[in-house]
C-alpha positions as CSV (number, residue, x, y, z in Angstrom):
1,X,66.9,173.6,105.3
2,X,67.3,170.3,103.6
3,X,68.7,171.7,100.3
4,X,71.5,173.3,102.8
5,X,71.7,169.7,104.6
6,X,70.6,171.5,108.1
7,X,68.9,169.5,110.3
8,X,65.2,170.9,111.5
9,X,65.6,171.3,114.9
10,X,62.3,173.2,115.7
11,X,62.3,176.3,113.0
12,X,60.0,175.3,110.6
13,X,57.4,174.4,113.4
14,X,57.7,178.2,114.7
15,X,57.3,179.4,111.3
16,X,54.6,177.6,110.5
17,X,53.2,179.3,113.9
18,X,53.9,182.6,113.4
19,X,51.9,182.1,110.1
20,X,49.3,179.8,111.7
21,X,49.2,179.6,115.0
22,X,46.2,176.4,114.8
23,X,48.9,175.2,112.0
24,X,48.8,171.8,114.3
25,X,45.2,171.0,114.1
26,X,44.8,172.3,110.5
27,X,47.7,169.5,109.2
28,X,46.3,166.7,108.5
29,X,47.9,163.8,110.6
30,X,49.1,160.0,109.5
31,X,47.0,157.2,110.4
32,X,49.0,156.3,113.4
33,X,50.3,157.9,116.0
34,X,53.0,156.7,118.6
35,X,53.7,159.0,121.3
36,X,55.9,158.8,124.5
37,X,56.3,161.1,127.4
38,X,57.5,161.0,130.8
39,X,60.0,162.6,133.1
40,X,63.2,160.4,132.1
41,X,64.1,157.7,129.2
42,X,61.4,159.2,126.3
43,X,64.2,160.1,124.1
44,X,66.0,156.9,124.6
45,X,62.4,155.3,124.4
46,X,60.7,157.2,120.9
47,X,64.5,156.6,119.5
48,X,64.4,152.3,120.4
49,X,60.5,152.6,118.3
50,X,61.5,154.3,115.8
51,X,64.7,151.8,115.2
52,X,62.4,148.7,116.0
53,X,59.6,149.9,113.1
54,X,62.5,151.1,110.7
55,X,63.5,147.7,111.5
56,X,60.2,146.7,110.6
57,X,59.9,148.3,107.2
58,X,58.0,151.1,108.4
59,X,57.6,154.5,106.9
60,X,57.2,157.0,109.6
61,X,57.5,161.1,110.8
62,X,59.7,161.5,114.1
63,X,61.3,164.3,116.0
64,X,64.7,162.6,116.3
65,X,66.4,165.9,115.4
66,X,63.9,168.1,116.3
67,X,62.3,169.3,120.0
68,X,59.4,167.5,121.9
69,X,57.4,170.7,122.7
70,X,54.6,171.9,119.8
71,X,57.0,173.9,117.3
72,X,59.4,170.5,117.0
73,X,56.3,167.8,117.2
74,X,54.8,170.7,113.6
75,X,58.5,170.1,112.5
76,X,58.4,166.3,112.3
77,X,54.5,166.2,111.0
78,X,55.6,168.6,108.3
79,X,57.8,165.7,106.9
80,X,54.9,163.4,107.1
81,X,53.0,165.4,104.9
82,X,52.8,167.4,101.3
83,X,53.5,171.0,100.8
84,X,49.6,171.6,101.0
85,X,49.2,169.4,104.4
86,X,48.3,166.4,103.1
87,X,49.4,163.1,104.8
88,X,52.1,161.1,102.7
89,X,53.4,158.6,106.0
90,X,51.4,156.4,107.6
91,X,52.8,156.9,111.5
92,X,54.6,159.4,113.3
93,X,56.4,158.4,116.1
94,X,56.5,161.8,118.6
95,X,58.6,162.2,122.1
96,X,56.4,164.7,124.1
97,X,57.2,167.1,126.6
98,X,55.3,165.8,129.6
99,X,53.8,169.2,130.6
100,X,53.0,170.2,126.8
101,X,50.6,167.6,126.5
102,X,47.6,169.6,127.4
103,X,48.7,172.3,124.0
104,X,49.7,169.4,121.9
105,X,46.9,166.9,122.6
106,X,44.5,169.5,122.2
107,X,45.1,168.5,118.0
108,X,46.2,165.6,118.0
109,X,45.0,162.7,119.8
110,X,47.9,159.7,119.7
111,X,46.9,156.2,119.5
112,X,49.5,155.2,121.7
113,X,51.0,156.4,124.3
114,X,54.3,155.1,126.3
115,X,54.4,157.1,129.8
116,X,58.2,156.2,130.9
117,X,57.7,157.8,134.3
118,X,56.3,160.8,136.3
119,X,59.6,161.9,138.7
120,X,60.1,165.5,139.9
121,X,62.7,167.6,137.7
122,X,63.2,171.1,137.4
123,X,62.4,173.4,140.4
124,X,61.3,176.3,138.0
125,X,59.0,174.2,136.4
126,X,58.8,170.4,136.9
127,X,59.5,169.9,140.8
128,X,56.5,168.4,141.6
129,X,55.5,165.1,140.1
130,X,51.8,165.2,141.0
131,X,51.4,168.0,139.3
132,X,53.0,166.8,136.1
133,X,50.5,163.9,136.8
134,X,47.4,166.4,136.8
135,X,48.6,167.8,133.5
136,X,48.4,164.2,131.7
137,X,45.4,162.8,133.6
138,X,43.3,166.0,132.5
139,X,45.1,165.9,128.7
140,X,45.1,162.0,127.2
141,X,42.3,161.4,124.9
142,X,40.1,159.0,125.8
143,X,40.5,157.3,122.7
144,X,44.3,157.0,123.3
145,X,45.8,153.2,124.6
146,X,48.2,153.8,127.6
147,X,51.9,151.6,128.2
148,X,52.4,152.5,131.7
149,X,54.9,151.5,133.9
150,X,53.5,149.0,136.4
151,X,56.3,149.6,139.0
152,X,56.0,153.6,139.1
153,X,53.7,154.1,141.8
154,X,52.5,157.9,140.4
155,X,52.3,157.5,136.6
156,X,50.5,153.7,136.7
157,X,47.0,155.7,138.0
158,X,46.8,157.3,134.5
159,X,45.5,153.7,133.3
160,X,42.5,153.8,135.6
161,X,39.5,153.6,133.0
162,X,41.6,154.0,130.0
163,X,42.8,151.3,127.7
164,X,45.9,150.2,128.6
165,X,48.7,147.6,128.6
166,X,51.9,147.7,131.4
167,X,55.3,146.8,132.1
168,X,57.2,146.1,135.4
169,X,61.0,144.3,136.4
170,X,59.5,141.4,139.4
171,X,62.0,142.1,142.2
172,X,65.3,140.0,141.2
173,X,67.9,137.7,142.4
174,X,70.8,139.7,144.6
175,X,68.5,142.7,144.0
176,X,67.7,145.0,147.5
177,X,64.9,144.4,148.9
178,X,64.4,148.4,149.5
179,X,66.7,151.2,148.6
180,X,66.3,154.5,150.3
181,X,67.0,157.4,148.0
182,X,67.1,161.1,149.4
183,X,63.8,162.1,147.2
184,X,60.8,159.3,147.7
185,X,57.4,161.7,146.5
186,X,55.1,158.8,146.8
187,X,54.4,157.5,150.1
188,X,50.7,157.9,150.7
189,X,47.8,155.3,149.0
190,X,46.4,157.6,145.8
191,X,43.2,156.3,146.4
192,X,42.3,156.8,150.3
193,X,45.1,158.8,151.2
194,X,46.9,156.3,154.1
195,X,50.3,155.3,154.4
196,X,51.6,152.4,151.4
197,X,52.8,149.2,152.5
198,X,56.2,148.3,150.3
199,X,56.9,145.2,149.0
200,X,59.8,146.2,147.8
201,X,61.2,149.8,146.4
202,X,63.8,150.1,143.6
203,X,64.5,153.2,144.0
204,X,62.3,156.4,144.9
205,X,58.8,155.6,144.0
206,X,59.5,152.9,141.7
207,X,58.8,149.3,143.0
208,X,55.7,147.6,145.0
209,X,53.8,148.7,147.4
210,X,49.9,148.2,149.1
211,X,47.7,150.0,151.1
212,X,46.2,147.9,154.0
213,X,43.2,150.3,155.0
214,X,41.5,150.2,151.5
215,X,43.2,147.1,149.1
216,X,44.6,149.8,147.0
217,X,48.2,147.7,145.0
218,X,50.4,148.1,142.8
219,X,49.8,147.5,139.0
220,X,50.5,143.4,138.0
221,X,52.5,143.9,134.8
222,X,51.4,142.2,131.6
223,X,54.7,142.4,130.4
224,X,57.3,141.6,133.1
225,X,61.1,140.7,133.2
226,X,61.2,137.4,135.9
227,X,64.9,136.6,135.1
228,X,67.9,137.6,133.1
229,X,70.5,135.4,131.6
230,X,74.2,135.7,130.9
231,X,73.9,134.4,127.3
232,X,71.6,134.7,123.8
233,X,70.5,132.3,121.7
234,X,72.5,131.1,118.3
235,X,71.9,133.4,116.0
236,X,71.1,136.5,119.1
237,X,67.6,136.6,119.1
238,X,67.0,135.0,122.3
239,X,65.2,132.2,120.8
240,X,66.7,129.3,122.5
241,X,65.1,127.6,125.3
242,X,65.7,129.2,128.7
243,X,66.8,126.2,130.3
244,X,70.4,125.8,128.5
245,X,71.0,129.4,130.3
246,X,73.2,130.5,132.9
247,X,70.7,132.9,135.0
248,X,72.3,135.8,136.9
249,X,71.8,138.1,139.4
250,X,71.2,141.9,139.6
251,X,74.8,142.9,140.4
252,X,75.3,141.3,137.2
253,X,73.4,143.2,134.8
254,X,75.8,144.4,132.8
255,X,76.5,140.5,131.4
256,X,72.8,140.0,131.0
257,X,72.3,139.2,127.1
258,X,68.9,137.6,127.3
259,X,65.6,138.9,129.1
260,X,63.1,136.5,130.4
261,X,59.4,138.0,129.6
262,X,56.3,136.6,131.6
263,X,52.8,137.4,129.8
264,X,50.2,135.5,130.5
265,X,51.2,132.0,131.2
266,X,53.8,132.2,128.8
267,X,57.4,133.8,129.2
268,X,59.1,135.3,126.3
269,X,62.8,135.6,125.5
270,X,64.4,138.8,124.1
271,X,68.0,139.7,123.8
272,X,69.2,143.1,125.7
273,X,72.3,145.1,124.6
274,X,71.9,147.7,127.7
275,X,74.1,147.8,130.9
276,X,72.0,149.1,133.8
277,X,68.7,149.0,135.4
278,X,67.4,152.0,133.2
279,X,68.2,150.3,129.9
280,X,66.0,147.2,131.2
281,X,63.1,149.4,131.7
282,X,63.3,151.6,128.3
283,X,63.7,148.1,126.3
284,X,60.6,146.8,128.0
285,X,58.4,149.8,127.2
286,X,59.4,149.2,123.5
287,X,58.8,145.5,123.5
288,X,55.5,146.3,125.4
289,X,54.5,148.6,122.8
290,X,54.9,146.5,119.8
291,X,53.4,143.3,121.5
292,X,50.3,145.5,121.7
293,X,50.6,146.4,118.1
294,X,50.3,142.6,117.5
295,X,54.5,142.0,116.3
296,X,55.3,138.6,116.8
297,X,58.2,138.2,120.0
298,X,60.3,136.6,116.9
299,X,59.9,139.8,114.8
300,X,60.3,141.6,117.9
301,X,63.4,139.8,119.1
302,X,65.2,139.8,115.4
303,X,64.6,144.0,115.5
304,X,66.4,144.5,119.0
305,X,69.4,142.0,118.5
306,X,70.8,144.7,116.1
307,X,70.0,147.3,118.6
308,X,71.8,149.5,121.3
309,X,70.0,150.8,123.9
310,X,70.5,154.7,124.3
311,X,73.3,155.1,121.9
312,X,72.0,159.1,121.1
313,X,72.9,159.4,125.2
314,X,75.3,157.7,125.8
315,X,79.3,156.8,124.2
316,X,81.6,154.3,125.5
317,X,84.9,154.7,124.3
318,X,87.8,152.2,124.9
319,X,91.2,153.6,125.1
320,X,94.0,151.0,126.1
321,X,92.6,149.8,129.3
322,X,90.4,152.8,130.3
323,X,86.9,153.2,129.4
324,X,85.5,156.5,129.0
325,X,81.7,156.6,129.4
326,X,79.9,160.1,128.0
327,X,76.3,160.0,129.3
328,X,73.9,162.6,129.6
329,X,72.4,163.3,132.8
330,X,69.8,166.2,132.6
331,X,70.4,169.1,134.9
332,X,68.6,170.4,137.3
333,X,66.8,166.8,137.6
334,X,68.1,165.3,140.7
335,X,66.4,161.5,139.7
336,X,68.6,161.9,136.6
337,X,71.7,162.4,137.8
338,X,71.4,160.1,140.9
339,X,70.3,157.0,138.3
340,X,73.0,157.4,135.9
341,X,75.9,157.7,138.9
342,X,74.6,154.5,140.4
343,X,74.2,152.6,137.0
344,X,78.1,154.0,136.3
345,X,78.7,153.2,140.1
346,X,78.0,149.9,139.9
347,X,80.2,149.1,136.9
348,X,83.5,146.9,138.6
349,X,87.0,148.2,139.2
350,X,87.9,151.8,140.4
351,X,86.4,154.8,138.9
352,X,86.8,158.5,137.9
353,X,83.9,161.1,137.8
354,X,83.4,164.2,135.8
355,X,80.4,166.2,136.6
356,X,79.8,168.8,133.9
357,X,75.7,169.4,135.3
358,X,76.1,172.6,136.1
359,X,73.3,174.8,133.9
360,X,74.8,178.1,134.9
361,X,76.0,180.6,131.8
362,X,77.8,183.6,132.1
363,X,75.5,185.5,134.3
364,X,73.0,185.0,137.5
365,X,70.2,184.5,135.9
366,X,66.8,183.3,138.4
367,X,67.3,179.6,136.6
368,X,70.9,179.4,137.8
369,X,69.7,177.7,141.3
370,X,72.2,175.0,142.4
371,X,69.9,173.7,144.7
372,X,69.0,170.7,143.4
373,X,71.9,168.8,144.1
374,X,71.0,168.4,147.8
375,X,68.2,166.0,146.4
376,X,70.3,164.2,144.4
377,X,72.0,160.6,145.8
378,X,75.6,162.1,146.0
379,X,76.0,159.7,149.0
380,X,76.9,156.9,146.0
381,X,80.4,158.4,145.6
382,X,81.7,157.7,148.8
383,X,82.1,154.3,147.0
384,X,86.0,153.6,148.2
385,X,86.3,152.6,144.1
386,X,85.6,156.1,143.5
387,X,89.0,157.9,143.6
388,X,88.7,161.4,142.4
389,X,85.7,163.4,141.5
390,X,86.1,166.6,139.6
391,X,82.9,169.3,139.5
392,X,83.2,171.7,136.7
393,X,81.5,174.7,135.9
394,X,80.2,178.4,137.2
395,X,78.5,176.9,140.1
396,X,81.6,173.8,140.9
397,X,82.3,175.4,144.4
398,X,78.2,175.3,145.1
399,X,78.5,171.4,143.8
400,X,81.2,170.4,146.0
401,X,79.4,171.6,149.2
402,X,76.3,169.4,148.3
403,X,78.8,166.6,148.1
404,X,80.5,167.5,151.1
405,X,76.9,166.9,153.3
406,X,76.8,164.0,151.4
407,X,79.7,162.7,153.1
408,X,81.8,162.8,150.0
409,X,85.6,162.8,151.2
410,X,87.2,166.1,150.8
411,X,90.2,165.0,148.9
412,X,88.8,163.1,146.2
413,X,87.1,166.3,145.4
414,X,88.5,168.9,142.7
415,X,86.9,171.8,140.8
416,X,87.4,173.7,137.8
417,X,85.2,176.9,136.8
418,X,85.7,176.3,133.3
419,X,84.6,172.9,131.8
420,X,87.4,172.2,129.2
421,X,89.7,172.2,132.3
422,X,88.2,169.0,133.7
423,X,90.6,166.4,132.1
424,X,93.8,168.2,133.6
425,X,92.5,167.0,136.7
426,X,92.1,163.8,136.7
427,X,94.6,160.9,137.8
428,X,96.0,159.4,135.2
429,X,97.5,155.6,136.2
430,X,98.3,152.6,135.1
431,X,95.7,149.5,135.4
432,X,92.5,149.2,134.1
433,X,89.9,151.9,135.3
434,X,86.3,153.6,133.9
435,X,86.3,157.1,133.8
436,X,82.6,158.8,133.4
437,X,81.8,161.8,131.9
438,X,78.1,163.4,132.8
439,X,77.2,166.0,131.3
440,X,74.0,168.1,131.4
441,X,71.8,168.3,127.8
442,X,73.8,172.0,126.7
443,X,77.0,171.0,127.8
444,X,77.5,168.1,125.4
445,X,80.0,170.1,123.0
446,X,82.1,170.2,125.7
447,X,81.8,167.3,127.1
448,X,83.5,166.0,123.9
449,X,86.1,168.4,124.0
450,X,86.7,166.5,127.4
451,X,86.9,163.4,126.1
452,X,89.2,164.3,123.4
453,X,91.5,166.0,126.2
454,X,91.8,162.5,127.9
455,X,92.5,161.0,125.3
456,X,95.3,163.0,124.3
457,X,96.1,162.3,128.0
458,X,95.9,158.9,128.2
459,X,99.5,157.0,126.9
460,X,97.5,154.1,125.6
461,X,99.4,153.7,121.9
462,X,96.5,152.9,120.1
463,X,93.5,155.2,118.9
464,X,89.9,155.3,120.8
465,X,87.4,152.7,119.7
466,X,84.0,153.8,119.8
């Protein structure tokens, strides 16, 4: 597949199956092993590593191209290793379906492994978190080291008696003290069963909380954003002293350059080229994971100022004075779509949606359930700024309704059945405006299509930068 310049995807691994079907625990593995799972950001996560150690000099395996479940993980170790199945890399550095742990684990035991979250997803097979949760707590080796997210009030539990190392976001300036979105799955203390106490709540289970009947808390991060600043240092690594810089508030994310790290006693400075609240928790995973490893915050620091956060899932494309922003936003995963419509929501200025999340295909099949959407926070585009919002695909009509009970006004609303309709109805005006494509995982072919349509549509005279 090489010699014909084909990417992998997951073939080789379900060859080497069919063939084998222990092929996993018969290859023999490299001396390191990074993994990350978790219900959303892994990709955006294993991709930041894997640019941070390429960074680093590293020679590693990774299943950039490939799939997370076994066939894709075989795929990636098969480029670690010699055509008799003997280790030639060093690490590997594997995304992991959440709920294929307990196959994959069963052969290979990671050293490492970043949990991003624990959210429900799909109905048919994801829609409840604790049972995802069951699934890991029974499948990590013991052997294996833990970053856990300090501020997730399900997936922070895996760490009891393992090794581990956490990350969390302290609750910042401007910041809500509680936001209330539609699906909140942890409520109750996971130890003694009694109602939590929040401190505060980000959104859904993710935040603070206590239990006052048995002293059950929350996680203290070792790693933890305190502050963020509107500037980096000289040369972009974040190495000046804090003091010279302008600190800002959480409606200002998206002019946050530098990240204020507490460990310890000490706080660290690292530079952040993300936009939203999301970006902020997949960079501090990664920085986590290599502070554990024993990289210096200045090796660190020098590896992510050349970095953008989430570039394989996300475009932003400048046309005139429009900005088109592509991002993927999985379907059938209400958490997913809700974060990236508030991350776009809070961007400045007036906005236009596209929703291309519908998972329907040409027939009723039993996976084409639109039901989801009721969970998800479509209350955010009543935003006045939001001025039209066009729902595209088989199951549009279904779509709309759920925004409708969201409160959604009626004429902002437009839907097409076919997907490379959706530009045609948008406004098109004068004046500076972000336009925001999300698109489910299968329908990013035509989400470019889309974007080339507006393009075509928009009377900027100059070409698209990208």
């Amino acid at each position: 597949m090489k010699l014909l310049r084909r990417k992998g995807t997951h073939f080789p691994g379900q060859l080497a199956m069919k063939l084998c079907p222990d092929f996993l625990a018969r290859l023999e593995k490299p001396d390191r092993i990074i993994a990350v799972t978790g219900t959303n950001g892994k990709t955006t996560v294993a991709n930041m590593v894997a640019d941070i150690a390429r960074s680093f000099g590293l020679r590693f395996a990774h299943n950039a191209y490939g799939s997370n479940i076994e066939e894709g993980i075989i795929t990636a170790l098969l480029d670690a290793a010699t055509l008799t199945g003997r280790k030639k890399l060093p690490l590997a550095i594997l995304e992991i379906d959440e709920r294929l742990t307990r196959v994959v684990f069963q052969s290979l035991h990671p050293d490492f492994l970043v949990v991003t979250n624990l959210f429900r997803e799909s109905y048919l097979r994801n829609a409840h978190g604790e049972f995802i949760y069951r699934i890991l707590d029974e499948s990590i080796p013991p052997t294996t080291h833990l970053i856990v997210n300090a501020d997730d009030l399900l997936s922070q539990n895996l760490a009891a008696g393992r090794p581990h190392t956490s990350f969390g976001i302290a609750h910042q300036p401007g910041e809500r003290e509680f936001t209330r979105s539609l699906i909140r799955d942890v409520v109750l203390c996971p130890r003694c069963g009694n109602r939590l106490t929040d401190t505060f709540i980000r959104y859904h289970h993710i935040g603070r909380s206590y239990c006052r009947t048995c002293g059950w808390h929350s996680m203290t991060p070792d790693y933890e954003i305190t502050a963020m600043y509107g500037q980096a240092g000289a040369d972009g690594t974040a190495s000046d002293d804090a003091g010279s810089f302008e600190p800002i508030s959480s409606d200002r994310l998206m002019e946050a350059e530098t990240l204020a790290v507490k460990t310890g006693d000490s706080e660290e400075l690292y530079p952040f080229r993300g936009e939203n609240i999301l970006d902020l928790y997949n960079e501090l995973a990664a920085i986590t994971l290599f502070r554990t490893l024993g990289k210096t915050r200045e090796e660190i620091a020098r590896a992510l100022a050349g970095l953008r956060i989430g570039r394989s899932r996300k475009e932003i494309i400048q046309t005139g004075e429009k900005r088109i922003y592509r991002m993927l936003a999985k379907g059938k995963n209400p958490i997913a779509v809700s974060r990236v419509l508030e991350a776009v929501d809070t961007i400045p200025g007036t906005k236009q949606f596209i929703l291309l999340v519908d998972t329907s295909t040409g027939t009723v099949t039993p996976e084409d359930n639109a039901a989801w959407t009721f969970d998800a926070d479509l209350a955010i585009l009543r935003d006045p700024a939001v001025k039209r919002i066009v729902v595209a695909g088989r199951r549009c009509e279904d779509i709309r309704v759920a925004l409708l009970f969201a409160g959604v006004d009626e004429t902002k609303i437009v839907t097409r059945r076919d997907k490379r309709d959706a530009a045609d109805a948008l406004i098109i005006e004068d004046g500076p405006e972000t336009i925001a494509i999300l698109y489910e995982l299968y329908s990013e072919p035509v989400s470019r299509e889309v974007v080339k349509n507006i393009c075509s549509r928009l009377a900027a005279g100059e070409e698209p930068t990208v």
